[in-house]
C-alpha positions in Angstrom: 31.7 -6.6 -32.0 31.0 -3.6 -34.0 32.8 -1.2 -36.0 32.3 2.8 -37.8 30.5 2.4 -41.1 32.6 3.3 -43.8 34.1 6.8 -43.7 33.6 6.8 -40.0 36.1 5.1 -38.5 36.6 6.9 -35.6 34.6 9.6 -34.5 36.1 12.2 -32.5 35.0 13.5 -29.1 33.1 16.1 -30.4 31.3 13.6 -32.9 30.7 11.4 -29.6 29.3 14.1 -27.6 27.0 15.1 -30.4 25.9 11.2 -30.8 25.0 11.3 -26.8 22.8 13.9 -27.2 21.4 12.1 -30.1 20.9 8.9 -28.6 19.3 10.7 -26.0 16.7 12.4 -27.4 15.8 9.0 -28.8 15.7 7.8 -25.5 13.3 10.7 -24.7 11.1 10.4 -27.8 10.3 6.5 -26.8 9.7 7.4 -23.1 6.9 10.0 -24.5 4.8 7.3 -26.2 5.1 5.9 -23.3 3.9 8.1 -21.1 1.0 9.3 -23.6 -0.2 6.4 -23.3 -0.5 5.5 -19.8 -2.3 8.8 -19.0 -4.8 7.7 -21.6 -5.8 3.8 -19.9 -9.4 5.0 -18.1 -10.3 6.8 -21.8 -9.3 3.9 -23.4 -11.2 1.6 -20.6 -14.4 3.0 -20.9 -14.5 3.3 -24.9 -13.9 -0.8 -25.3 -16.3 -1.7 -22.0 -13.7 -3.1 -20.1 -13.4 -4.7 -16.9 -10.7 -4.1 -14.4 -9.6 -8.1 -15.1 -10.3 -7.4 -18.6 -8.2 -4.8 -18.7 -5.5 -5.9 -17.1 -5.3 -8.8 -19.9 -5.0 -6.6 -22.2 -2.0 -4.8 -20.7 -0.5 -7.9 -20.6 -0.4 -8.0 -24.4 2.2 -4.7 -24.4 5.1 -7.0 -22.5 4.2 -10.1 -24.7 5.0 -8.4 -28.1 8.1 -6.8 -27.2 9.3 -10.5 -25.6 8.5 -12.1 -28.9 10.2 -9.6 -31.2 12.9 -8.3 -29.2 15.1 -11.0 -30.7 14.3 -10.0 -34.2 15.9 -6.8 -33.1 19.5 -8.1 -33.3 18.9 -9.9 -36.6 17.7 -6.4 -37.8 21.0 -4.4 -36.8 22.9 -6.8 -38.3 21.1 -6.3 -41.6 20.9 -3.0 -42.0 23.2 -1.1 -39.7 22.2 0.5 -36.1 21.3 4.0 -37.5 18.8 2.7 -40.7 17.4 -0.3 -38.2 16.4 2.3 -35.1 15.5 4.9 -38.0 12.6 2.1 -38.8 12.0 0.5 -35.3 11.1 4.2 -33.9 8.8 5.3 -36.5 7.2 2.3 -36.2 7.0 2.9 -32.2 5.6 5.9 -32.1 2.8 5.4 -34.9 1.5 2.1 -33.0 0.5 4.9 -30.3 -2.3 5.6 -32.3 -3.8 2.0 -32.5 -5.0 1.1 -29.0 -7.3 4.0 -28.8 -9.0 3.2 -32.0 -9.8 -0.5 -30.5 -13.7 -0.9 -29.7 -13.4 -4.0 -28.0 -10.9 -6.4 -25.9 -10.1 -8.5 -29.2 -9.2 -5.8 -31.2 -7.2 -3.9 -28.2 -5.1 -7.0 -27.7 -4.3 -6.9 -31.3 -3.0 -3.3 -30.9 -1.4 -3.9 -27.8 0.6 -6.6 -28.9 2.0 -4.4 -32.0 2.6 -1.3 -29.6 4.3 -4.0 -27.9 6.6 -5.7 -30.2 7.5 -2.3 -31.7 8.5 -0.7 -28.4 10.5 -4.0 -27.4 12.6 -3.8 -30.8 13.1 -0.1 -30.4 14.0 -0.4 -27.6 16.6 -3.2 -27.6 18.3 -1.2 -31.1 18.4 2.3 -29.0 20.1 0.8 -25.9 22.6 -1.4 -27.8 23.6 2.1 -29.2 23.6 3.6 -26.2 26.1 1.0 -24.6 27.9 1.6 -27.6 28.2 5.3 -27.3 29.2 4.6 -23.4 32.0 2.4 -24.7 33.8 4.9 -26.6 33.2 8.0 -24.2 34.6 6.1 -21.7 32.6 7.2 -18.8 29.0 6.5 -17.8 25.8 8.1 -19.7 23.2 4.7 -19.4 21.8 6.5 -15.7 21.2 9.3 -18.0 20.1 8.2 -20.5 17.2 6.5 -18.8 16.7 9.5 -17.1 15.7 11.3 -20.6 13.8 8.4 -21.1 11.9 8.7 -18.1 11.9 12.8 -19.3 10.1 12.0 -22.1 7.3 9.9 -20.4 7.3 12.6 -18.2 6.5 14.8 -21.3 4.2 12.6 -22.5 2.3 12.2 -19.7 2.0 15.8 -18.5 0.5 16.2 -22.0 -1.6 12.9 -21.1 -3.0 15.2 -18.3 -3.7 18.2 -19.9 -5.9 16.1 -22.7 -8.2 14.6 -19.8 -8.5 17.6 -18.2 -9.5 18.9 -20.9 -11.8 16.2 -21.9 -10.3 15.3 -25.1 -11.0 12.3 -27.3 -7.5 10.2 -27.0 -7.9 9.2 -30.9 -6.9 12.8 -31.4 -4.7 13.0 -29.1 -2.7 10.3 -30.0 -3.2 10.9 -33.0 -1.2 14.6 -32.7 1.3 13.1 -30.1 2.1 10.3 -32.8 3.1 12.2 -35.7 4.8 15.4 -33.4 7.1 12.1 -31.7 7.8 10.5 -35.0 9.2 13.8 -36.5 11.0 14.4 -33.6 12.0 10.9 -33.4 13.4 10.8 -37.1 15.8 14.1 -36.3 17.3 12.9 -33.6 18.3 9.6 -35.0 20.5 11.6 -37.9 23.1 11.8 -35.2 23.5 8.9 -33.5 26.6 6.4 -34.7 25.9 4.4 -37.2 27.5 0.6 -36.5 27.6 -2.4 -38.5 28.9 -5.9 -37.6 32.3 -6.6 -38.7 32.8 -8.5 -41.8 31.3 -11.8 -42.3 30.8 -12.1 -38.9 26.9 -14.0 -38.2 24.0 -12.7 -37.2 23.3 -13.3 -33.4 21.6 -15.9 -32.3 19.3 -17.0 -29.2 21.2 -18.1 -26.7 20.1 -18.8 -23.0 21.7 -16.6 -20.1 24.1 -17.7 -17.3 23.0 -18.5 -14.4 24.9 -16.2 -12.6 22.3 -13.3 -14.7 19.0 -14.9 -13.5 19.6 -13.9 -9.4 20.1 -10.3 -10.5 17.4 -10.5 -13.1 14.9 -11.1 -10.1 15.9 -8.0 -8.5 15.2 -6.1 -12.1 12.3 -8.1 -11.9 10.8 -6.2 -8.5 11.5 -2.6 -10.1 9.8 -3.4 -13.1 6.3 -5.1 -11.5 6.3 -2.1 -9.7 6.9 0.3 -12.7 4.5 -1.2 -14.6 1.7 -1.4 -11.7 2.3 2.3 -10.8 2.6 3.4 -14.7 -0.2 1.4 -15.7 -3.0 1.3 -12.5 -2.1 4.6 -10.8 -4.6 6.8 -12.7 -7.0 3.9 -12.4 -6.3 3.7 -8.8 -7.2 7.5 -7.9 -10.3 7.2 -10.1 -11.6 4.4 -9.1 -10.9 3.7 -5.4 -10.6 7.6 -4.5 -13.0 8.4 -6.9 -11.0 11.4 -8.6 -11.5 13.5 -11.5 -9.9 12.2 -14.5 -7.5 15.3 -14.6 -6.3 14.5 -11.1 -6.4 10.7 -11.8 -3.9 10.9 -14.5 -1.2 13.4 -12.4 -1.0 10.3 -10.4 1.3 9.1 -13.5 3.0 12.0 -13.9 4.0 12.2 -10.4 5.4 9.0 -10.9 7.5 9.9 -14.0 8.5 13.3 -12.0 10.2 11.1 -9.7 11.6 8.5 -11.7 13.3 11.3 -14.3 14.7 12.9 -10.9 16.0 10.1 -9.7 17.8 8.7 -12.6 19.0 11.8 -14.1 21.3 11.8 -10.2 21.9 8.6 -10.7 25.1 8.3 -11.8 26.3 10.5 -9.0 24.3 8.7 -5.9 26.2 5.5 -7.1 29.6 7.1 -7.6 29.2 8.2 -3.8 27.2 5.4 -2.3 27.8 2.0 -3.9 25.1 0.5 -6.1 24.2 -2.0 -3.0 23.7 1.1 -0.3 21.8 2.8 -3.2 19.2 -0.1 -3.9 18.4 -1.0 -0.6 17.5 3.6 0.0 15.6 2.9 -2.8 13.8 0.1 -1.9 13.0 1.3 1.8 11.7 4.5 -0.6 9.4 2.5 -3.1 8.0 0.7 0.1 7.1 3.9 2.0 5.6 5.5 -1.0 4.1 1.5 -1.4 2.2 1.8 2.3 1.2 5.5 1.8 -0.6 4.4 -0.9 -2.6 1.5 0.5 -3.2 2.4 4.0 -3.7 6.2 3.9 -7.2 6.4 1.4 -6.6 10.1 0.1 -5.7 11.7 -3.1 -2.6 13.3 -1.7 -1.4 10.5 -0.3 -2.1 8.3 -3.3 0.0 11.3 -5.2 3.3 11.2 -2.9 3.1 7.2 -2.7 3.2 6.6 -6.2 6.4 9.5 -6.7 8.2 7.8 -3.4 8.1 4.5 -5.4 9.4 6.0 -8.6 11.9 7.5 -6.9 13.2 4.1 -5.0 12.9 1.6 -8.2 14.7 4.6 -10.7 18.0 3.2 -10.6 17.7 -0.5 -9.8 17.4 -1.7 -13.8 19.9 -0.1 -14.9 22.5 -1.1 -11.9 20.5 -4.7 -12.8 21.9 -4.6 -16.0 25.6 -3.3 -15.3 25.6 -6.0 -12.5 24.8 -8.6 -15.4 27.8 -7.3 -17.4 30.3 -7.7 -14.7 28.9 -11.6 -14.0 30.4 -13.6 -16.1 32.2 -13.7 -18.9 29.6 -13.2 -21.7 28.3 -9.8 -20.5 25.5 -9.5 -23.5 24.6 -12.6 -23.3 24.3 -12.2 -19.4 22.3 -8.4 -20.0 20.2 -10.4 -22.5 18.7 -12.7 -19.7 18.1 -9.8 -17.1 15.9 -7.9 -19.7 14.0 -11.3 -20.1 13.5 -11.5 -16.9 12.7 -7.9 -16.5 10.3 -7.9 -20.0 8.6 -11.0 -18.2 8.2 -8.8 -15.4 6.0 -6.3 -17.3 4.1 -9.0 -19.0 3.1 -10.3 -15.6 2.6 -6.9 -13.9 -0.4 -5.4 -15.6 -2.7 -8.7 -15.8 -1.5 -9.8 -12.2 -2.7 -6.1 -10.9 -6.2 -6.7 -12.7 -6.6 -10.2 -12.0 -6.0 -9.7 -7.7 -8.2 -6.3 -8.2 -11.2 -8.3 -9.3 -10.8 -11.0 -6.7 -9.8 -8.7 -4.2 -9.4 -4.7 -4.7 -7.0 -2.5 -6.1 -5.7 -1.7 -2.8 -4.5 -5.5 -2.1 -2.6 -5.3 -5.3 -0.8 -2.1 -4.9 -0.2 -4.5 -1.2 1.4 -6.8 -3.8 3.3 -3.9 -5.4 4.6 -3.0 -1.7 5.6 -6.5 -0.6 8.1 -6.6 -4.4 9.3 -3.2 -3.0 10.6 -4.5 -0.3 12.0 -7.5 -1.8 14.5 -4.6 -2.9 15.9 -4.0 0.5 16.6 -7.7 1.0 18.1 -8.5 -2.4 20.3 -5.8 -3.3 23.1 -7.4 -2.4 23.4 -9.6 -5.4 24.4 -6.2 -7.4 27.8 -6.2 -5.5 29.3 -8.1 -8.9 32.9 -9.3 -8.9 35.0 -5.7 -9.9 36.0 -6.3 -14.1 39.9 -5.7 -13.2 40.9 -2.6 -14.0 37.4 -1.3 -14.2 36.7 2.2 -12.5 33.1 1.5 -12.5 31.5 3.5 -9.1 29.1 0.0 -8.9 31.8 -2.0 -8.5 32.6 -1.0 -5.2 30.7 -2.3 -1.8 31.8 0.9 -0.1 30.4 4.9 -1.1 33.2 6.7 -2.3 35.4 8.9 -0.1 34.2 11.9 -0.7 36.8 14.8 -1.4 36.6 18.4 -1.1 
């Protein structure tokens, strides 16, 4: 449970709508490391020597911070309140972008991987936790949407991403701008989201392991995210190195991907409302594997560039509908939404190294193969998101039949 801080204890609608903007535009400033970041991965793989293997281990390290410090995050709301602990966690998010370009070698890059990591996992667990919160009291849904500015930010970041390797920047500088413009930006938007505490004497959460009834809908989440992270992390190395691309070109593969994704999730909330969360994931998932076979079998640029937006546009919606499902499970909803993002963070830890690892026994193109098959998976298991209906609940997901829809 939570509760107003003193002297707010209850904000009005116009208070609310001003905190979903807020929370949004967090949600958009950790998307933007994000996506400054991935545009950067060649740079960054040719200034520490690294193999495609090698690499790939060290994008592993991302995912394996945040799933060791993500439970710190609780601890640290508890303490000091949601708006002072995602104050902290974002600055520190958007200053570790700096770090992995600085690294000279793979020992060093793992170390600033794993700290970009464990910062971004925190973050993010305090800015979602708000955002549910914010839902809560509106009393409609804004978590579609607010994904979708996520997604706008690493859209942002990205397009910027592209504009620097065009150009033929160094990404120490780069990052280095992009850092201290998102932290600023960051630290003004947090002044306005609601600030929770935990009610009085009530304990500091705890580990505790999911239901069971979480883990079959966590392997869906799981799908979406392997091929998120593949596509976010390996596109731009993908175009340069099997189509032999310019760099600028090599890094709008990301972009396209974020394009789509923002798109997609920004709608989201109204594709459900008509269509049903199952009808929604399986369109997706036929979507992510089209974009998943353009990619592998047709060998051009263009091609490469509308595979990787088809698949951000099928996988947009699926972890977030993940996560509702979750809620709806059982009766311990956080406790069920806790075990779908471990499942889901798991996801990204495997995703990078699994991509390099089958690229340098077999080729970039069998693992985006890989990335296709998980796509698919989509279309088969998106049933499991047709949860039992919370009674009473108006929820659009609920329902294993679109809408009617009304003139």
């Amino acid at each position: 449970m939570t509760r107003p801080t003193p002297g707010e204890p209850g904000p009005s609608p116009a208070r609310l709508r001003h905190a979903r903007f807020a929370i949004a535009a967090v949600f958009c400033a950790h998307g933007a490391v994000t996506g400054s970041f991935a545009t950067r991965i060649p740079w960054i793989q040719d200034h520490a020597q690294l193999s495609a293997g090698t690499l790939g281990l060290a994008l592993a390290f991302p995912a394996l911070g945040a799933a060791v410090a993500m439970p710190l995050a609780g601890r640290i709301n508890h303490r000091f309140g949601a708006r002072t602990a995602l104050r902290g966690l974002l600055t520190l998010w958007t200053l570790s972008l700096i770090l992995p370009s600085l690294a000279p070698n793979l020992a060093v890059l793992c170390g600033a991987l794993f700290v970009y990591g464990a910062t971004a996992g925190m973050a993010d667990v305090a800015m979602n936790a708000l955002g549910v919160e914010t839902e809560n009291r509106l009393g409609r849904s804004i978590m579609s949407s607010l994904h979708g500015m996520w997604s706008a930010g690493a859209l942002l970041g990205s397009a910027a991403g592209t504009v620097a390797a065009h150009a033929g920047a160094d990404a120490r500088l780069h990052h280095l701008v992009a850092a201290l413009a998102l932290t600023g930006a960051g630290l003004l938007a947090v002044r306005g989201v609601l600030d929770l505490r935990g009610e009085a004497g009530e304990a500091p959460p705890h580990f505790t392991l999911p239901p069971k009834s979480a883990l079959v809908i966590g392997l869906v989440g799981f799908c979406a995210v392997f091929a998120e992270g593949a596509s976010m992390d390996w596109s731009a190395v993908y175009l340069r190195d099997v189509l032999h691309t310019d760099a600028g070109l090599a890094a709008a593969s990301t972009t396209a991907f974020a394009l789509t994704m923002t798109l997609a999730r920004l709608a989201g909330d109204r594709v459900v409302d008509r269509f049903g969360a199952v009808r929604t994931v399986r369109a997706g998932g036929v979507l992510a594997t089209a974009g998943g076979l353009l990619v592998v079998t047709v060998h051009h640029p263009a091609a490469a560039l509308a595979g990787f937006g088809l698949i951000g546009l099928g996988i947009a919606v699926v972890v977030p509908l993940a996560f509702a499902a979750a809620a709806r499970s059982g009766p311990a909803p956080a406790q069920a939404i806790a075990g779908v993002a471990t499942i889901t963070y798991t996801s990204g830890l495997i995703a990078p190294s699994a991509i390099g690892a089958v690229a340098d026994a077999t080729s970039l193109v069998v693992s985006f193969g890989l990335v296709t098959l998980l796509a698919f998976a989509l279309v088969v298991g998106a049933a499991v998101l047709r949860a039992k209906p919370v009674p009473g609940a108006s929820d659009p997901s609920n329902r294993d039949e679109p809408a009617p829809i009304r003139p």
